[in-house]
N, C-alpha and C positions, 0 to 999 in steps of 0.2 A: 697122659690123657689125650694130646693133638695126636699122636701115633691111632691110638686108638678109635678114636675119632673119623680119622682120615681112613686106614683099612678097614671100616664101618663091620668091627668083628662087633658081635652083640652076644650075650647068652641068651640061651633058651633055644626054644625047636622053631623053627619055621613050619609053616604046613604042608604036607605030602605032597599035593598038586602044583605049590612052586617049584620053578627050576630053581638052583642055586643061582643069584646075581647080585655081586658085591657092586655097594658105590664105587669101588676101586675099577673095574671091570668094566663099569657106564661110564665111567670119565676117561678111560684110556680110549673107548669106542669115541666119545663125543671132539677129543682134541687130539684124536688120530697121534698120540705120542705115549710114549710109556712113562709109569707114576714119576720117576726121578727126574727125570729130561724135562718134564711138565715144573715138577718142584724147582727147579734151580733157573727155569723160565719165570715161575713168577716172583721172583725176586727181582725181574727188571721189569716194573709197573708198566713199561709201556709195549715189550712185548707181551704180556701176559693180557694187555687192554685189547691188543690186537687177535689172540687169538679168541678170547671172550665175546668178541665186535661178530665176530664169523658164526657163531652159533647164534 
């Protein structure tokens, strides 16, 4: 369920006029890091508070 959650895969269609954009995709943009690097970052509360602080 947190897997899935987290790569924000949903069923059903989206509508023709959006582009494709995964929460996965917004969050690598917003913490300039990629999904894993990020994950094993927030496991230490106070780097993860620090990158948080900056958005």
């Amino acid at each position: 369920m947190e897997k899935l959650i987290v790569e924000g895969r949903v069923e059903g269609k989206r509508p023709t006029e959006r582009s494709p954009s995964r929460w996965v995709d917004q969050t690598k943009i917003l913490i300039n890091q990629e999904l894993h690097e990020a994950e094993q970052l927030a496991q230490n509360r106070e780097g993860w508070r620090e990158i948080v602080r900056k958005l």
